[in-house]
BAFI-3210 file (N, C-alpha, C; in Angstrom, 3 decimals, decimal comma, padded with zeros to 6 digits):
// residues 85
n [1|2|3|4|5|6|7|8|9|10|11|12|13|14|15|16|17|18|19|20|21|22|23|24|25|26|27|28|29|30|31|32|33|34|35|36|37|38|39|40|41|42|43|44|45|46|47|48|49|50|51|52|53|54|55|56|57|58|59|60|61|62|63|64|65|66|67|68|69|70|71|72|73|74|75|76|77|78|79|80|81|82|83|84|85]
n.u [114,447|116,949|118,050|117,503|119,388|121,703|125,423|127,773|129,683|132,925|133,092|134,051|132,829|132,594|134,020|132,143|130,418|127,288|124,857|122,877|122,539|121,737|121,623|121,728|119,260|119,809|121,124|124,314|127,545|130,012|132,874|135,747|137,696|138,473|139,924|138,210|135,817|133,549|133,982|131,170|130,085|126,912|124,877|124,261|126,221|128,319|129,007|131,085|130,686|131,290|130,541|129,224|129,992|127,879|125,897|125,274|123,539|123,424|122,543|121,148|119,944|118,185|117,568|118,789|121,448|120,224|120,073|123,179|124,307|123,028|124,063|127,006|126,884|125,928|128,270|130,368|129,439|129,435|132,396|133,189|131,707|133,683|133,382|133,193|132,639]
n.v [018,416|016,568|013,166|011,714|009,376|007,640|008,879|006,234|004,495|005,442|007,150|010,537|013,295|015,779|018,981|021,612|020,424|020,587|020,156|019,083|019,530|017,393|017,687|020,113|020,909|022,297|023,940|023,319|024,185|022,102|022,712|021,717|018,953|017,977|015,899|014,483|015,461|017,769|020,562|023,207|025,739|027,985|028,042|030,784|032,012|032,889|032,117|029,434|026,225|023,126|019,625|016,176|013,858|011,780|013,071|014,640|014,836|014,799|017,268|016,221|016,515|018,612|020,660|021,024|021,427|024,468|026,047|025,425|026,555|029,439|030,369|030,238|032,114|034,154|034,565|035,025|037,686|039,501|039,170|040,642|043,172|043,509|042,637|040,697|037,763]
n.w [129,844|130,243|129,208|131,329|131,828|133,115|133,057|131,708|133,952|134,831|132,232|131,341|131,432|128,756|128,746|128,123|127,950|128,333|131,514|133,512|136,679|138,969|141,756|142,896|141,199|138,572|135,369|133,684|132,233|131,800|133,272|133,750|135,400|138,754|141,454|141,589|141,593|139,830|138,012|137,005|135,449|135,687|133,058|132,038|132,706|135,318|139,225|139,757|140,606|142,348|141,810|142,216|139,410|139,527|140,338|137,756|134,921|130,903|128,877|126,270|122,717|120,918|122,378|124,281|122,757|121,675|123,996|125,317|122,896|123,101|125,344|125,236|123,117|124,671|126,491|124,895|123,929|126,251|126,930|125,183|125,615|127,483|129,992|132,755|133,508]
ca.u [115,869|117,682|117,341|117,598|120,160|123,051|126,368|128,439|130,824|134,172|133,121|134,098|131,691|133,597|134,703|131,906|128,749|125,302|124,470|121,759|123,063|120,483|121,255|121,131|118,302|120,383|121,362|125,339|128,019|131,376|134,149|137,261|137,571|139,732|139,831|137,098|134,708|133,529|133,418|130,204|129,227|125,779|124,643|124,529|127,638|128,127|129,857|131,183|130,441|131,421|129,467|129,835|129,769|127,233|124,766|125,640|123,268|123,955|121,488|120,718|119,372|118,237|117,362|120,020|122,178|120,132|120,489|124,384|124,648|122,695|125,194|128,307|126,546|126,244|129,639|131,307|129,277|129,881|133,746|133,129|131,897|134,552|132,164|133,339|131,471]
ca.v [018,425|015,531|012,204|010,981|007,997|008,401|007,973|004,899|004,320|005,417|007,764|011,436|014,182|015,875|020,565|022,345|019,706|021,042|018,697|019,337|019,030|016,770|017,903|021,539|021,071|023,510|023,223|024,305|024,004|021,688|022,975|021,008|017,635|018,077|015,922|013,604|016,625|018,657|022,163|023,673|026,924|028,191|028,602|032,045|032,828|033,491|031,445|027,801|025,083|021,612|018,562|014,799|013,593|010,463|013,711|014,917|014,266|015,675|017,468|016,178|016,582|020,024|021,923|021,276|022,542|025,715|026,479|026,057|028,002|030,360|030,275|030,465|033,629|035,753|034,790|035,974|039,289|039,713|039,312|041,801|044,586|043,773|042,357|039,133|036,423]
ca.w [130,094|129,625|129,019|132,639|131,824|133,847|132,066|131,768|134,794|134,213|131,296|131,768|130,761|128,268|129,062|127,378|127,426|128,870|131,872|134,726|138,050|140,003|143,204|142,940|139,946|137,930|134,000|133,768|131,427|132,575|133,390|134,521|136,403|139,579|142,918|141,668|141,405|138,366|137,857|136,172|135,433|135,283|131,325|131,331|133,301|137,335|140,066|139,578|141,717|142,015|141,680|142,141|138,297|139,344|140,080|136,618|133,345|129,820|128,066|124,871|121,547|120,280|123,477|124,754|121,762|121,614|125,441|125,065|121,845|123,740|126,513|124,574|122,742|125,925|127,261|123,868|123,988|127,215|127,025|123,885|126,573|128,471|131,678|134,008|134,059]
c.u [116,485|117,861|116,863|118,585|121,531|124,553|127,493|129,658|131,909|134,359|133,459|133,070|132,754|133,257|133,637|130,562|127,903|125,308|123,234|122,303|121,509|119,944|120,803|119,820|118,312|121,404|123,024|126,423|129,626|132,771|135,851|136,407|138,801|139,107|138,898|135,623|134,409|133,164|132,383|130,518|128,097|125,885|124,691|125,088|127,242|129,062|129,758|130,985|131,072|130,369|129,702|129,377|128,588|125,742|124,498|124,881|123,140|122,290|121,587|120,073|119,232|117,961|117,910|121,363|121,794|120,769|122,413|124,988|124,678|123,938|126,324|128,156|126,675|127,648|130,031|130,596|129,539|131,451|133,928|132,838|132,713|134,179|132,977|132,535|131,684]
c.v [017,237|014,090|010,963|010,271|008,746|007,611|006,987|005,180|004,117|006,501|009,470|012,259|015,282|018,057|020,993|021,769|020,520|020,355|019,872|017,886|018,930|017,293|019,092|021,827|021,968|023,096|023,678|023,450|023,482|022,008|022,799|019,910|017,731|016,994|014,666|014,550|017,521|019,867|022,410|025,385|027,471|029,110|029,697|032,940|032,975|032,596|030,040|027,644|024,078|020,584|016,906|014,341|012,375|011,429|014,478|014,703|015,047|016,086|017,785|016,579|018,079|021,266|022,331|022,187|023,802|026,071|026,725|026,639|029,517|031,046|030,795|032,190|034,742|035,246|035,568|037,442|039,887|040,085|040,800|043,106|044,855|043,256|040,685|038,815|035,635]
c.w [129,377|129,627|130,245|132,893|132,016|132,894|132,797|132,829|134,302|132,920|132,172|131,094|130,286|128,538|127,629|127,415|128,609|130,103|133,020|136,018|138,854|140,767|143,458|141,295|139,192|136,456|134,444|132,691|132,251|132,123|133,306|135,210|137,162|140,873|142,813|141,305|140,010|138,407|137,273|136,754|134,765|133,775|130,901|132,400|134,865|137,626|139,854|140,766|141,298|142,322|141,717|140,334|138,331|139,731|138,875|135,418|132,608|129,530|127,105|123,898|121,419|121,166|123,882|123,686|121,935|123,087|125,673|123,944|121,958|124,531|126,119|123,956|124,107|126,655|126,202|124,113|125,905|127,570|126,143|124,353|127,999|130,104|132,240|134,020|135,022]
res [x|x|x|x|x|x|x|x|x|x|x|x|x|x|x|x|x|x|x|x|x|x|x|x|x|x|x|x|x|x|x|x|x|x|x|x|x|x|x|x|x|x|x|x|x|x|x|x|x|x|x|x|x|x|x|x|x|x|x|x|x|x|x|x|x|x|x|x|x|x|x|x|x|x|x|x|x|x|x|x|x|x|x|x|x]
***
């Protein structure tokens, strides 16, 4: 996953990055920042959640790329047969 190192206090995790939520030990792609809380939704689409951002780490380097390239691919075909994610 990802590199463990939690990010810098005060930094936001920026609408679209990779991260692996700690608590629920689940990869997901971020959403929005409302309330103090962060939206994710799981990589290959379903129901958001929120998350405290200090349980939050990105996942880096090239796995992480594929996995949300991946991700991004079945939402677009998905929208493309018309399906809700």
């Amino acid at each position: 996953m990802g590199s463990g190192r939690a990010k810098p206090e005060g930094t936001r995790l920026p609408v679209g990055q990779l991260v692996h939520d700690t608590r629920q030990d689940k990869r997901a792609i971020v959403m929005d920042h409302e309330g103090g809380l962060v939206w994710l939704r799981p990589e290959r689409g379903g129901t958001e959640w929120t998350a405290r951002a200090g349980d939050l780490r990105p996942v880096e380097g090239s796995a992480g790329a594929r996995a949300l390239l991946s991700a991004r691919v079945a939402d677009a075909n998905a929208r493309s047969r018309g399906e809700a994610l």
